[in-house]
C-alpha positions as MATLAB code, in Angstrom:
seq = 'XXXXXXXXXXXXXXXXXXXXXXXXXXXXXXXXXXXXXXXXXXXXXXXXXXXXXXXXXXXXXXXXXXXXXXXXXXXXXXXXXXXXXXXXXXXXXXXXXXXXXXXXXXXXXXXXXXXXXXXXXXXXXXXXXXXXXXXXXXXXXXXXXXXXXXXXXXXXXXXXXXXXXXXXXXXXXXXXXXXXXXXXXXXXXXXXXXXXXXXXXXXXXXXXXXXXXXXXXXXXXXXXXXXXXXXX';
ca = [
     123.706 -235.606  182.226;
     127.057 -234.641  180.861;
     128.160 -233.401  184.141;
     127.229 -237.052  185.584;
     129.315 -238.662  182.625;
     132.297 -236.931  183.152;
     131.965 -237.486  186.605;
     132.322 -241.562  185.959;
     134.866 -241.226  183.448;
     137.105 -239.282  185.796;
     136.227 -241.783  188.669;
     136.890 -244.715  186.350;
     140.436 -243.495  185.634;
     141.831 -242.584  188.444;
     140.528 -246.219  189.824;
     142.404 -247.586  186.640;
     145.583 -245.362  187.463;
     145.765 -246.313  191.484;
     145.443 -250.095  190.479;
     148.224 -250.061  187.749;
     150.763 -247.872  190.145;
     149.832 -250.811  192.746;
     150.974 -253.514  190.368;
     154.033 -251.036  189.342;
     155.281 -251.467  193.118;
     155.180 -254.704  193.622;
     158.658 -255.493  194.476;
     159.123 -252.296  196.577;
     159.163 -252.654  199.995;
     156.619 -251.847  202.556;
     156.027 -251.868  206.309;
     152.589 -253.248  208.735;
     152.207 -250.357  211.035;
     151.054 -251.935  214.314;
     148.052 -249.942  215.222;
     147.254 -249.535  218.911;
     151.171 -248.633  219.059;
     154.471 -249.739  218.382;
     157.484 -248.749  216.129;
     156.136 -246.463  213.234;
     157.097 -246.664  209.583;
     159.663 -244.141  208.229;
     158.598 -243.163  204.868;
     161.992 -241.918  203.910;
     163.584 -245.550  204.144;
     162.441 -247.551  200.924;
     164.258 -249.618  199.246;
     163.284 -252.276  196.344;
     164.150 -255.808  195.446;
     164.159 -257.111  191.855;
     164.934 -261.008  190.909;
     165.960 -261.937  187.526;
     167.385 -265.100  185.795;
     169.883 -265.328  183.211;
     168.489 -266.839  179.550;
     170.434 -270.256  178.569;
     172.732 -270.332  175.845;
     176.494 -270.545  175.300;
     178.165 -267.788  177.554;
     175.063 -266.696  179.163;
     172.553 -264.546  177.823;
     170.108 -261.523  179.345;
     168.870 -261.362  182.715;
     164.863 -261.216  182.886;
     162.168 -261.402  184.758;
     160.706 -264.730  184.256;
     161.028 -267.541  181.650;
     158.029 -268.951  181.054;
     156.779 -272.430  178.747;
     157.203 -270.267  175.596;
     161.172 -269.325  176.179;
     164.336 -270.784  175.902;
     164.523 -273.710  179.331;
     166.519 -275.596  180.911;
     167.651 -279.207  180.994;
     168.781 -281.271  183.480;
     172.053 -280.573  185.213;
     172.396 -277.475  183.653;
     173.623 -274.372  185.894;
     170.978 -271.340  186.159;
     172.195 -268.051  186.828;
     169.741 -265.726  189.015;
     170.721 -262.041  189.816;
     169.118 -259.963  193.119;
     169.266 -256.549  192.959;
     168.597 -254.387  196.323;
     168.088 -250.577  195.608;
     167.406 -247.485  198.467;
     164.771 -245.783  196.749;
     163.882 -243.524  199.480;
     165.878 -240.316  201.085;
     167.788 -242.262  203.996;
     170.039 -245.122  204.571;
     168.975 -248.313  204.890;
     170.252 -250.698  207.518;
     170.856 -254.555  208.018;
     168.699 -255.762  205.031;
     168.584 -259.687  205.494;
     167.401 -261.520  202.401;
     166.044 -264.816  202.207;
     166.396 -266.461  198.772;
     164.115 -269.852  198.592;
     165.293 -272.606  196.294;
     161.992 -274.236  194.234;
     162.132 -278.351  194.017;
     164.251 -279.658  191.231;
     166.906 -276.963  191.890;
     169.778 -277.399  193.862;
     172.324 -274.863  194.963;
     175.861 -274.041  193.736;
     177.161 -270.818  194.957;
     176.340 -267.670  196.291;
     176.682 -264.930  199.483;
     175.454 -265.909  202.390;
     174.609 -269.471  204.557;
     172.611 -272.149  202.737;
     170.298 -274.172  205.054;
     170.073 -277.529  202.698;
     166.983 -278.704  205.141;
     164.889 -275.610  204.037;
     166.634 -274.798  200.871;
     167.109 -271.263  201.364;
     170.272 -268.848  200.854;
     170.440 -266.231  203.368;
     172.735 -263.080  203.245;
     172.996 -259.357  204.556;
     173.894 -256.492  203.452;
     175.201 -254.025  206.081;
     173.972 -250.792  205.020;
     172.518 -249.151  201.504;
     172.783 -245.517  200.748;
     170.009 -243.616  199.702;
     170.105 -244.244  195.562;
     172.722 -246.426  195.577;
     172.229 -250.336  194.707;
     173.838 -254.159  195.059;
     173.475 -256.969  192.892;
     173.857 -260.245  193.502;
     174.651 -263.345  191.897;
     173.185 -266.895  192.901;
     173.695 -270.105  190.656;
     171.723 -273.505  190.766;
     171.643 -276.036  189.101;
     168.509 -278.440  187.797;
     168.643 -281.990  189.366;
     169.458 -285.457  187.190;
     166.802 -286.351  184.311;
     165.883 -289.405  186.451;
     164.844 -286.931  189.134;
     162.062 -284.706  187.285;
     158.924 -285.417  186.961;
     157.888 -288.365  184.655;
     154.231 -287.327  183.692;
     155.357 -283.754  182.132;
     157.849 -282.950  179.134;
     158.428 -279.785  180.450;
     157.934 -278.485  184.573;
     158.219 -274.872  185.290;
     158.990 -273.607  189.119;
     159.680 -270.169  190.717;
     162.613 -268.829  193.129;
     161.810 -266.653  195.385;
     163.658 -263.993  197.067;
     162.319 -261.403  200.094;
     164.188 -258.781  202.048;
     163.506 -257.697  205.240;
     165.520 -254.293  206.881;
     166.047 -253.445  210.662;
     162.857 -251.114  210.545;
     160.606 -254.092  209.265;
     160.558 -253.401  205.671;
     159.835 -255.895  203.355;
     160.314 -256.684  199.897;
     159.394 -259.737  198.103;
     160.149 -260.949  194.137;
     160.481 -263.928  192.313;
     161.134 -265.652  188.875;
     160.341 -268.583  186.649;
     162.248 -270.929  185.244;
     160.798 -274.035  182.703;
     162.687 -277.303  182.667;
     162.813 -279.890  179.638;
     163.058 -283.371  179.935;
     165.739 -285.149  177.737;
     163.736 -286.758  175.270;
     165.310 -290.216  174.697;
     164.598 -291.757  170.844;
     164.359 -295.167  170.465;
     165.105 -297.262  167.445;
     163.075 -300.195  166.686;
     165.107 -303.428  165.985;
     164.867 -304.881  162.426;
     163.269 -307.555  161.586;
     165.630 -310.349  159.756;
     163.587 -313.095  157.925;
     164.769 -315.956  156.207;
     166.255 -316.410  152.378;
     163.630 -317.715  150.488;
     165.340 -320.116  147.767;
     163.632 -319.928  144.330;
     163.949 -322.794  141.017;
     166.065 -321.895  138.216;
     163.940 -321.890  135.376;
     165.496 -322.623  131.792;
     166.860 -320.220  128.969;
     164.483 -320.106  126.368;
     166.576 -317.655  124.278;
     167.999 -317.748  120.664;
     170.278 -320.358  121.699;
     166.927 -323.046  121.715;
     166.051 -322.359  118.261;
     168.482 -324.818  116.655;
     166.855 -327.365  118.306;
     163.278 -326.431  118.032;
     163.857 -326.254  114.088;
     164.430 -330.608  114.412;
     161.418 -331.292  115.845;
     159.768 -331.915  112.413;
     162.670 -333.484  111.303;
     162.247 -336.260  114.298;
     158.826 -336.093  113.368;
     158.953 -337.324  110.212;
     161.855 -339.547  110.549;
     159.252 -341.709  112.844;
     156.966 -341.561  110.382;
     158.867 -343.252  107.738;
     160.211 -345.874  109.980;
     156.141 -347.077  111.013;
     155.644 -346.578  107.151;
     158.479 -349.431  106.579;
     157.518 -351.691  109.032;
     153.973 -352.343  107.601;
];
């Protein structure tokens, strides 16, 4: 029984460990052998291809992987900064690697090597040869498209750039990174409401300065009085 469960565990692990190596390599290249014949793969040509995008802020901040709804994004017709790095991984030199960088909607390009194709939106470039462990960046800048242009039903719409290299022996590579765009959020202030001066009555002092004349009241009083007294 013991025998049986160590078995599984050491099944279950090395299952785990193949599986995370596969994600590992998932911008390294790799080539469809043709079976039935046809050119064969050279295992000592591998190169790898990593996208990243630049972080927004005042001079630029860290290239990463992706930016997703959580991180720092974008507004409109602000300039994104995305960096592709090619790498020979593998023993011999690599040849005529053509990469293909696609442009996402609500992205439009600026500069960078290469040809853009505006009709497909995609920056192509090659680079000549690559020496075994040596590597080439390069630097590609959009830029997001006018608020009026993004979507109207979302604050905030994320979209991914995607890059792939290709060599002369049929390698491929392919990578990619997110970027999250905010809407400019416009405020508006209600108008104020202007109603109409209400005039009020002025009502009388009744202060200190009516005593006086409360004190002849009796005085009137009985001064009328006496004079009906007379006249009978």
């Amino acid at each position: 029984m013991n025998k049986l469960f160590k078995a599984l565990s050491f099944s279950a692990i090395a299952l785990c460990l193949s599986v995370s190596s596969t994600f590992a390599a998932g911008n390294e290249s790799n080539c469809q052998i043709v079976y039935g014949g046809g050119e064969v793969c050279n295992p000592s040509v591998k190169f790898t291809l990593n996208k990243t995008v630049q972080t927004p802020g005042k001079g630029g901040g860290d290239f990463v992987d992706n930016l997703t709804i959580n991180d720092s994004r974008f507004v409109a017709g602000q300039n994104i900064s995305f960096k592709i790095n090619i790498t020979n991984t593998g023993n011999s030199t690599v040849n005529n690697i053509r990469v293909v960088d696609t442009f996402p909607q609500f992205l439009s390009f600026v500069a960078g090597a290469g040809s853009f194709d505006s009709n497909n939106k995609t920056l192509s470039f090659t680079i000549d040869k690559l020496d075994a462990g040596k590597g080439q960046d390069v630097i590609i800048t959009a830029k997001v498209v006018n608020d009026s242009d993004l979507p109207t039903n979302s604050g905030i719409t994320c979209v991914t750039n995607v890059a792939k290299a290709t060599d002369s022996t049929g390698n491929t590579a392919e990578d990619s990174s997110q970027v999250c765009i905010q809407r400019n959020v416009t405020v508006v202030t209600p108008t104020p409401q202007i109603f109409e001066k209400v005039t009020t009555k002025q009502i009388p002092a009744t202060g200190p300065e009516m005593l006086p004349l409360i004190g002849l009241i009796p005085a009137g009083l009985t001064g009328f009085y006496l004079r009906r007294k007379s006249n009978q």
